[in-house]
Backbone as a ProteinNet text record, in pm:
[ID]
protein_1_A
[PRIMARY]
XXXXXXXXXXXXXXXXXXXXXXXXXXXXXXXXXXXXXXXXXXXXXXXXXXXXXXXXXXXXXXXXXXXXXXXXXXXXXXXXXXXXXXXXXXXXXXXXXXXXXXXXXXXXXXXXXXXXXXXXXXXXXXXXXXXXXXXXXXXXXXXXXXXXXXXXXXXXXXXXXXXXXXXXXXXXXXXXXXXXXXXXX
[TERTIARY]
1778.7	1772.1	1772.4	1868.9	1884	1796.5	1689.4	1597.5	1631.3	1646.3	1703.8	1824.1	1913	2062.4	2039.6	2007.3	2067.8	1926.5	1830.9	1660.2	1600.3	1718.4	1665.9	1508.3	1496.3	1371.8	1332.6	1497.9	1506.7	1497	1546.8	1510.4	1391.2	1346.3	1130	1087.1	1163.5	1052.3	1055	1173.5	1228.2	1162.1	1153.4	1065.9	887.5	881.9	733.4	702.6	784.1	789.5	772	863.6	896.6	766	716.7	589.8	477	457.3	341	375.2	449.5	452.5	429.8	516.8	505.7	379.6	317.9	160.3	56.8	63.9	-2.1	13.1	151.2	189.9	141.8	111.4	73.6	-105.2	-122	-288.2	-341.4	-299.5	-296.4	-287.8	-216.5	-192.1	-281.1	-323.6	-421	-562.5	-565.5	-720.4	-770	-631.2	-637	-695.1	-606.4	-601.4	-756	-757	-920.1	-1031.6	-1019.2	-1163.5	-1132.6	-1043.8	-974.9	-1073.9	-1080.7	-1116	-1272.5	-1307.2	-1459.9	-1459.1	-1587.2	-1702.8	-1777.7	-1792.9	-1878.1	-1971.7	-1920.2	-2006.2	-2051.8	-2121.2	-2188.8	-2100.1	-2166.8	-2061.5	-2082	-2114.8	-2114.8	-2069.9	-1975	-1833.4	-1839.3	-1826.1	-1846.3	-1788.1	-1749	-1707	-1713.9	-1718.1	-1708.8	-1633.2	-1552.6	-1480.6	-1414.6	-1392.4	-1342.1	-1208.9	-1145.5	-994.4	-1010	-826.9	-810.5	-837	-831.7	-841.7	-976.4	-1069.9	-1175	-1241	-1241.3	-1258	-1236.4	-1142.7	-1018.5	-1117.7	-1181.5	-1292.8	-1406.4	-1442.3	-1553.6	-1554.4	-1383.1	-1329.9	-1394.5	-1353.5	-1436.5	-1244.9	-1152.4	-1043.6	-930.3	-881.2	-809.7	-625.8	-620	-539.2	-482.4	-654.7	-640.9	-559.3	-569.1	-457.7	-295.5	-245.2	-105.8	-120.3	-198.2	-172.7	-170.2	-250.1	-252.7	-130.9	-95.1	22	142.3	169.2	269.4	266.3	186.6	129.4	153.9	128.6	154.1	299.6	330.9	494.6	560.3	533.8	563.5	578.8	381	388.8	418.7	485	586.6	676.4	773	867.9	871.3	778.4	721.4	753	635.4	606	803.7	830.8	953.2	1030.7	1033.2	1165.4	1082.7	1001	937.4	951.7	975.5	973.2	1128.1	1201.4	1362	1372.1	1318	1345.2	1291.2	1147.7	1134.7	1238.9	1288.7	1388.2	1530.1	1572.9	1696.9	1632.5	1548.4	1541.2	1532.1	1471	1478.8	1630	1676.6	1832.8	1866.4	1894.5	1987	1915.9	1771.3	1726.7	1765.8	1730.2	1787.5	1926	2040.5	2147.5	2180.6	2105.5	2115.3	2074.3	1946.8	1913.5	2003.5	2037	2126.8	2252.8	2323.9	2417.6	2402.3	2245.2	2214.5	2278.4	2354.4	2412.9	2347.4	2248.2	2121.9	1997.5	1977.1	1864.1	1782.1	1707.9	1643.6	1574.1	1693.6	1701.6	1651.2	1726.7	1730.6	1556.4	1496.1	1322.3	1246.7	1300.8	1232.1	1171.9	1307.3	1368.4	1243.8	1288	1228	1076.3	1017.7	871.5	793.2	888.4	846.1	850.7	942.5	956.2	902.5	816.6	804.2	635	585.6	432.4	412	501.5	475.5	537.4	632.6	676.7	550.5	502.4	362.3	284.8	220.9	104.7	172.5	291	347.2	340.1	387.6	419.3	247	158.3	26.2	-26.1	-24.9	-64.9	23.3	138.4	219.8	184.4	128.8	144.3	5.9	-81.6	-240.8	-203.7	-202.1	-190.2	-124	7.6	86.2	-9.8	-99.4	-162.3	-288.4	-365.5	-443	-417.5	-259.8	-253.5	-180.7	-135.3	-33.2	-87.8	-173.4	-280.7	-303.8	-276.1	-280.9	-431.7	-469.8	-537.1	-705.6	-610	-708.9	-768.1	-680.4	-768	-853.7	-877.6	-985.1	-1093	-1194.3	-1316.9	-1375.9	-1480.9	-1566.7	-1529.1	-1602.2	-1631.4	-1490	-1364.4	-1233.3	-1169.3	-1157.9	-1136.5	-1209.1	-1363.3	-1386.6	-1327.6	-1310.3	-1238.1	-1127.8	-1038.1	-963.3	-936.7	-1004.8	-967.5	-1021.7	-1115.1	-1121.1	-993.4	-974.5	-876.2	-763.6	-707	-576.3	-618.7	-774.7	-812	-843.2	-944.4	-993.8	-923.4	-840.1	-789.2	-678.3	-546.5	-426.8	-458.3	-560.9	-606.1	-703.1	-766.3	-874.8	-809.4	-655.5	-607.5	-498	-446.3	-344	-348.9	-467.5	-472.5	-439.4	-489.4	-503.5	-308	-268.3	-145.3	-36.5	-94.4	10.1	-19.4	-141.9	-178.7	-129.7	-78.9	-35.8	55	118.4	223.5	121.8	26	-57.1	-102	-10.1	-43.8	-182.4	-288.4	-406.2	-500.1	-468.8	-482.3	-492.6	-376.5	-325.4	-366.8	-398.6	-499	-611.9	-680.8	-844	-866	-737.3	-728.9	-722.6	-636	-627.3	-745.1	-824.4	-927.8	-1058.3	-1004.9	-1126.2	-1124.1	-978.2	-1003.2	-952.9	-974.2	-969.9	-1133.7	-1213.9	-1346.8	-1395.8	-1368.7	-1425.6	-1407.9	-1258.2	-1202.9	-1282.8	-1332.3	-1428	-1559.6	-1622	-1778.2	-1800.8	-1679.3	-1689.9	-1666.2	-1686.4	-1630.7	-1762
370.1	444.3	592.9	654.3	803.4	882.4	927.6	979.6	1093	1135.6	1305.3	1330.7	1238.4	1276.1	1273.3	1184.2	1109	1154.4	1186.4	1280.9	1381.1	1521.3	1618.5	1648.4	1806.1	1902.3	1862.9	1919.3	1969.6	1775.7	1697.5	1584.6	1522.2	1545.8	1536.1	1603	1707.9	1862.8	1830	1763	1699.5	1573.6	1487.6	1326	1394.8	1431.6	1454.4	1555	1652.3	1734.5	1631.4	1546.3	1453.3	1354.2	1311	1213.8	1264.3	1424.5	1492.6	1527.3	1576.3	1595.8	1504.8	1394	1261.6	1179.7	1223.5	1155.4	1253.6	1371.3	1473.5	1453	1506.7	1522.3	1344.9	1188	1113.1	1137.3	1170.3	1206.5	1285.6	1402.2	1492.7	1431.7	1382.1	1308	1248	1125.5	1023	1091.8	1198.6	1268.9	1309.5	1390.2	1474.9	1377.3	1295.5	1168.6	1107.5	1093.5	1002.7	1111.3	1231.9	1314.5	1386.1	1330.2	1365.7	1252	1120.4	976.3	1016.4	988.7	1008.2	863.6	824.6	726.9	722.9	552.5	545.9	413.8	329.7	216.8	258.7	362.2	447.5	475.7	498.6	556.8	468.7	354.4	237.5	144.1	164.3	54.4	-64	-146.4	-324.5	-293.7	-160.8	-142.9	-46.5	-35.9	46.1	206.7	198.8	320.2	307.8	437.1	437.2	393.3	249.2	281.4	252.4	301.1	314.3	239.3	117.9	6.4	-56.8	7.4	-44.1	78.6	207.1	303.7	300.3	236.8	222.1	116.6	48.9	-53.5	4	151.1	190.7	351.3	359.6	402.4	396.3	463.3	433.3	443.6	485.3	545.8	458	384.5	295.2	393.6	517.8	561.2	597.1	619.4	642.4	563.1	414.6	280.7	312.5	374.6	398.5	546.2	665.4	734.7	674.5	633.3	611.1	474.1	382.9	360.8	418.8	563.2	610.9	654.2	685.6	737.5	610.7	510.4	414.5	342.4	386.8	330.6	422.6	608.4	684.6	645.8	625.4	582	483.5	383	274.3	304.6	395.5	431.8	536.5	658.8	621.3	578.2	434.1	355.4	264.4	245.3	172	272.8	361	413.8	432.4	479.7	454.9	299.2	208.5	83.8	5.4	133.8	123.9	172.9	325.6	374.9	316.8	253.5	184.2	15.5	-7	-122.7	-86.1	-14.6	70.9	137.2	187.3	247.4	110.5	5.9	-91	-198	-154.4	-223.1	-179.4	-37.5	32.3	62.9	3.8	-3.1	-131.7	-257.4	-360.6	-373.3	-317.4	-288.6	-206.3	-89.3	-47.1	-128.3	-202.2	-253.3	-408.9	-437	-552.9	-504.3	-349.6	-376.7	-295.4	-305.3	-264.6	-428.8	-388.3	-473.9	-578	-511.3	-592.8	-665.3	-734.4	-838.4	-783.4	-719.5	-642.1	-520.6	-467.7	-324.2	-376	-458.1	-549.8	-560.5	-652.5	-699.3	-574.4	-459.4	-322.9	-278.7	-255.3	-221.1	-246.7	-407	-467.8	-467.6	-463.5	-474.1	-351.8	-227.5	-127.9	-124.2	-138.4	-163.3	-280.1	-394.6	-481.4	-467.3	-403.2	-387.2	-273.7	-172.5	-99.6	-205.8	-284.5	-348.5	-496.8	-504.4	-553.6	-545.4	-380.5	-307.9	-283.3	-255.6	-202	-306.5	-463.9	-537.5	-595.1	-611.8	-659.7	-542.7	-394	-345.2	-344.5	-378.4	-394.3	-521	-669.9	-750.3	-767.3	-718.7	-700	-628.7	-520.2	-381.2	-439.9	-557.2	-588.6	-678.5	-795	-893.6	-820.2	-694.3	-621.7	-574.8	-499.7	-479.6	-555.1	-613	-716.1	-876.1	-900.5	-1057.5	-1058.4	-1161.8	-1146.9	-1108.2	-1076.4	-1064.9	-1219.6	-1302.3	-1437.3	-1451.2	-1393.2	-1499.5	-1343.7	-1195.9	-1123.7	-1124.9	-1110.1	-1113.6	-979.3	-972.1	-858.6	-879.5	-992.8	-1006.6	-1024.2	-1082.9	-1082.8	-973.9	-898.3	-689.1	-680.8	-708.6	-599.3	-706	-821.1	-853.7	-812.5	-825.3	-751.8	-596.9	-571.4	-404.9	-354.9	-467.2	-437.4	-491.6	-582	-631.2	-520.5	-477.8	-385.3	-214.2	-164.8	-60.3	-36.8	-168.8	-122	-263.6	-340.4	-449.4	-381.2	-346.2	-300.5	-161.2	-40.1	43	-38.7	-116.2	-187.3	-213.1	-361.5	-397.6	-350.9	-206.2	-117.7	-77.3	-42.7	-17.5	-142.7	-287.8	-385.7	-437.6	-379.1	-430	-372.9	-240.7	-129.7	-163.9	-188.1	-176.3	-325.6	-401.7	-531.1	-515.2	-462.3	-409.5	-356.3	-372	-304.9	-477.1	-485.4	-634.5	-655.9	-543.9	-560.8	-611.5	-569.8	-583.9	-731.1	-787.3	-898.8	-1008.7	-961.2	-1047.4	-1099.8	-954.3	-950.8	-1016.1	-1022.9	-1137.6	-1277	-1314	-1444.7	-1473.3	-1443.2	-1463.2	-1453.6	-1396.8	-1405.3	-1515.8	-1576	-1685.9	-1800.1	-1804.2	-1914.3	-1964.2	-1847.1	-1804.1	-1922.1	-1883.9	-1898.1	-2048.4	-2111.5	-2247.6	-2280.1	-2264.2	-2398.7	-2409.9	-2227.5	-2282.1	-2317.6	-2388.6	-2423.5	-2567.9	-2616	-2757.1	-2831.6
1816	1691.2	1724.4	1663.4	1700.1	1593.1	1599.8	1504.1	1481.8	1635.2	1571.3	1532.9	1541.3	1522.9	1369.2	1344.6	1177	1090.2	1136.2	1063.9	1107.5	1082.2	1127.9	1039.5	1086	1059.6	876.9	850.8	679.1	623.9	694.5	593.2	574.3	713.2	724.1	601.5	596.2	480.5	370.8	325	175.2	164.8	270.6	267.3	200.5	310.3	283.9	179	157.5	10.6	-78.6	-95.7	-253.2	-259.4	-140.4	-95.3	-181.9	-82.7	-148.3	-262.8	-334.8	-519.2	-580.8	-542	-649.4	-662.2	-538	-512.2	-616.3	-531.7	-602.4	-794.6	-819.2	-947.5	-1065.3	-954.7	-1005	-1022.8	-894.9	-930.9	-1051	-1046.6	-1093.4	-1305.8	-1300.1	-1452.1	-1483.8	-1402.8	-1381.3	-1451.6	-1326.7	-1320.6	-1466.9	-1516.1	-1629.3	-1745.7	-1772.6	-1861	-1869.6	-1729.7	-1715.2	-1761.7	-1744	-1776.1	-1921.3	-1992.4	-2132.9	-2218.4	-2135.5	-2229.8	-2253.4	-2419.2	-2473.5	-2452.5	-2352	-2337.8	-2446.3	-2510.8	-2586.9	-2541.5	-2396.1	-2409.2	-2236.6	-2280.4	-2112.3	-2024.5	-1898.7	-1766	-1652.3	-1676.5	-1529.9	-1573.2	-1428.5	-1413.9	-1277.5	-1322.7	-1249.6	-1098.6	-1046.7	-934.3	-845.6	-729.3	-598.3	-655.1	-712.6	-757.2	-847.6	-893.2	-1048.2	-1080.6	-1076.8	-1088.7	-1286.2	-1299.3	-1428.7	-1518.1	-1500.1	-1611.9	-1648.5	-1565.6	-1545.7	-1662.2	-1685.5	-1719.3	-1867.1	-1888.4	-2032.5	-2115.8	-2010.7	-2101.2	-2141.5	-2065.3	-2188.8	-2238.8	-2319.5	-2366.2	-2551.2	-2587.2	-2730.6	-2823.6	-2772.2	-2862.8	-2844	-2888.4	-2853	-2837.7	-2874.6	-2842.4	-2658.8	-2659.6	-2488.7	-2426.6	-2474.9	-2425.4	-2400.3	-2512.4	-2523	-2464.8	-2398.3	-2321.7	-2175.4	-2154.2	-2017.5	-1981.3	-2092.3	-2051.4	-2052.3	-2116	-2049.7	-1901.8	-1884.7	-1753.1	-1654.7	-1720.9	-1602.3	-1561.9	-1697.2	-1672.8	-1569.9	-1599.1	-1502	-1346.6	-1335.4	-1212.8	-1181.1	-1217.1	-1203.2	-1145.6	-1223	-1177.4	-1052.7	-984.4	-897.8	-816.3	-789.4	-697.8	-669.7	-775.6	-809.2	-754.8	-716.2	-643	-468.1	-481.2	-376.1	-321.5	-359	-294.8	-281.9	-360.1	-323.4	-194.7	-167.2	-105.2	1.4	37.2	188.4	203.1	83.5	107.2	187.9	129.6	165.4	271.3	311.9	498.3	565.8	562.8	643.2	622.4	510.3	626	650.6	610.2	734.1	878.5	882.1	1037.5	1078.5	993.7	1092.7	1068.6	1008.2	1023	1190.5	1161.2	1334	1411.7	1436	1537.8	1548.9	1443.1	1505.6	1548	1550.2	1664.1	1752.8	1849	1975.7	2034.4	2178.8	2196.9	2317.3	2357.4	2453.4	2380.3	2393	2315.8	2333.4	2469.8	2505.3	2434.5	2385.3	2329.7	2177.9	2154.9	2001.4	1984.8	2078.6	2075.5	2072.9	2125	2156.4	2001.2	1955.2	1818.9	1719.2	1708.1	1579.6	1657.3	1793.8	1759.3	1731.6	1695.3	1693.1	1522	1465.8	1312.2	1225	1305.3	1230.2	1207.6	1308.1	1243.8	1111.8	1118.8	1010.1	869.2	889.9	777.3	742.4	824.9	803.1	699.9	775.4	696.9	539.6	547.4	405.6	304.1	380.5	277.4	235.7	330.7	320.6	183	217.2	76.2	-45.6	-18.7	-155.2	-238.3	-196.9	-244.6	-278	-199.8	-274.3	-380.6	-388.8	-499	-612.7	-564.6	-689.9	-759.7	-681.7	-734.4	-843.6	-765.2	-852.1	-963	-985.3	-1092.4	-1209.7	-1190.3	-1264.3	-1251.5	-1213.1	-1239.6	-1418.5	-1454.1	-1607.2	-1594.8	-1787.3	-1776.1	-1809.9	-1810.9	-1875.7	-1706.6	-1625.2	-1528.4	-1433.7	-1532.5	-1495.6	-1513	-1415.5	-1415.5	-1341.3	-1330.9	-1252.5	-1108.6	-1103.2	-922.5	-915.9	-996.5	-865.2	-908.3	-993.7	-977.1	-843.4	-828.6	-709.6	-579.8	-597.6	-446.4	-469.1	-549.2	-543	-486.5	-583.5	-527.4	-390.1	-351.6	-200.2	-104.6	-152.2	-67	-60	-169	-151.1	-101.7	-131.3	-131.9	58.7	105.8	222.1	343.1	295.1	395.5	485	407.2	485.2	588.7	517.1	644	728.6	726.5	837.4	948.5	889.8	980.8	1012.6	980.6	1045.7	1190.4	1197.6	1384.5	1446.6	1396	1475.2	1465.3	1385.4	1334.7	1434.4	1422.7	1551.5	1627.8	1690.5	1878	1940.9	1835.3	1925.7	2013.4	2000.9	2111.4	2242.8	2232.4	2401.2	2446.8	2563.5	2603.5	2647.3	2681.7	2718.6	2633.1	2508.8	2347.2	2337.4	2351.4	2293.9	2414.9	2531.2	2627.1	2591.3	2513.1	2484.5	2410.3	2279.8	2140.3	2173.3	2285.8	2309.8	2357.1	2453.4	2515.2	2407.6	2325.3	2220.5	2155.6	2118.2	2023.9	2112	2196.7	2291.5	2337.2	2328.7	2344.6	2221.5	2083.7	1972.4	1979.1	1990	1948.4	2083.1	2184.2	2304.2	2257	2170.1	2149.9	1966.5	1931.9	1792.6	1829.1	1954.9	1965.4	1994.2
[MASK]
+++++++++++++++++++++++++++++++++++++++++++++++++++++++++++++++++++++++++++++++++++++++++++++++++++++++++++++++++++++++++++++++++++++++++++++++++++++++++++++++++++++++++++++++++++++++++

């Protein structure tokens, strides 16, 4: 993969420009919106941190509903191009890496690209289940497993996700659960 040929300086500045605005410029809405909403059924919420929907329930204005869903359709769209855009970088990576013409080069490739496509897809499919789980089958306690799961799971096991590639790593793992499966017997 030629990184520098085909991703110079100026396309880093524009990636991470558009990253940080669209993040920022989503926060930023969110924040506004959320400290706009008059509370009428108190200020404690069934969870670890304040996310939006949780907030909207002790809302007193039922208009707040149809603001903050524009806001969310926004950040839909968003996340929705954002999740074009990491689709479309990964074929045209395993497009490149399938015509490295050594298998070798090929295994290099993909074990370098497949742990980040890991971590990405592990928080995409929590995050999707959190927010889009109907709502008949919400409750308290599975919002907060939930929102732990998508909030503090995919950074936990990101280091463990990258460092497999350190065979010393992946010694210590086997030996651990080789450890576990003789004194569970």
């Amino acid at each position: 993969l030629h990184y520098g040929t085909l991703l110079g300086s100026r396309a880093c500045v524009h990636m991470a420009a558009a990253a940080w605005g669209s993040g920022f410029l989503n926060a930023v809405l969110h924040t506004a919106n959320t400290f706009s909403i008059p509370l009428c059924q108190g200020n404690a919420l069934d969870q670890f941190f304040c996310e939006i929907p949780q907030i909207l329930k002790l809302s007193c204005s039922g208009s707040d509903y149809l603001r903050e869903a524009g806001l969310l359709i926004l950040s839909s769209f968003l996340s929705f191009g954002c999740f074009v855009f990491i689709v479309l970088s990964y074929v045209e990576i395993f497009r490149a890496v399938l015509r490295i013409p050594s298998e070798q080069g090929r295994h290099k490739a993909f074990s370098t690209c497949l742990p980040h496509l890991a971590v990405v897809s592990l928080f995409v499919t929590t995050a999707l289940f959190a927010h889009l789980k109907p709502p008949s089958i919400s409750s308290p306690s599975l919002d907060l497993v939930v929102a732990v799961l998508y909030s503090v799971v995919p950074p936990s096991v990101n280091p463990l996700i990258y460092s497999m590639r350190n065979q010393e790593l992946k010694k210590a793992l086997r030996t651990l659960i080789q450890w576990t499966l003789h004194h569970q017997q």
